[in-house]
C-alpha positions in Angstrom: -14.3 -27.2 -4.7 -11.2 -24.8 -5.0 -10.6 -22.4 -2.3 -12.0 -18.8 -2.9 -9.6 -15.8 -3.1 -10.3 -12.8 -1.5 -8.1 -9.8 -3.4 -6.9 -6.2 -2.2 -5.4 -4.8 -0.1 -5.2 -6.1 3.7 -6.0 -2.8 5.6 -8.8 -2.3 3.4 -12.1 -2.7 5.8 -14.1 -4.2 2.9 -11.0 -6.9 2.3 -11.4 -7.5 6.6 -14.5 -7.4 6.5 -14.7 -10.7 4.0 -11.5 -12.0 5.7 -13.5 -12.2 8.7 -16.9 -13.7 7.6 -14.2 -16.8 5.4 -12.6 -17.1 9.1 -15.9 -17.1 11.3 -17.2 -19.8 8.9 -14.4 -21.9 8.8 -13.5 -21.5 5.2 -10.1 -21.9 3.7 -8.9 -19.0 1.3 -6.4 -17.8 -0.6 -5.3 -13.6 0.0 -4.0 -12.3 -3.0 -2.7 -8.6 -2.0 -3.2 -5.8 -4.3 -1.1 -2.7 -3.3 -3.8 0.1 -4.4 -1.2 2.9 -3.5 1.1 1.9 -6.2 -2.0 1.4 -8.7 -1.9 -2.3 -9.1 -5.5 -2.3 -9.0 -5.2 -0.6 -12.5 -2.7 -2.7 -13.9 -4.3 -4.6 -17.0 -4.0 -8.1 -15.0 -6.2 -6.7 -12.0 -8.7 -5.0 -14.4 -8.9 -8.3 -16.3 -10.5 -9.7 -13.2 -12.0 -6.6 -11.8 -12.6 -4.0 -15.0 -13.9 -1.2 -11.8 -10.2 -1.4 -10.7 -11.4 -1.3 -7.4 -10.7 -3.6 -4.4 -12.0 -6.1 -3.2 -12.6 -8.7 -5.9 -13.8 -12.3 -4.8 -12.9 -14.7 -7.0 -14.9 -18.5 -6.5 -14.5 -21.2 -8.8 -13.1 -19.4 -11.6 -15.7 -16.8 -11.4 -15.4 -13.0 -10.0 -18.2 -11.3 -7.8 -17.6 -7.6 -7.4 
């Protein structure tokens, strides 16, 4: 199984939010930061995962959950 990654930005409470329910159950992740306040979340790599260009995007086994 290939480690989830969580991405967005780090102050974000929904990106702690996950960042802490990964580290409460032990899982290893990959952070990927996405700097909203210089609009990479609407840069056409980000909206290819994430077409909302919102953060956070979880990304698990090739798949994205929103």
């Amino acid at each position: 199984m290939t480690k989830p990654t969580v991405y967005g930005t780090p102050q974000s409470t929904y990106v702690r939010t996950v960042r802490l329910l990964l580290e409460e159950a032990g899982a290893d992740y990959n952070l990927k930061k996405v700097d909203i306040f210089n609009g990479e979340s609407k840069s056409p790599e980000y909206l290819a995962k994430n077409p909302f260009g919102k953060v956070l995007t979880l990304e698990v086994d090739g798949g994205t959950a929103l």
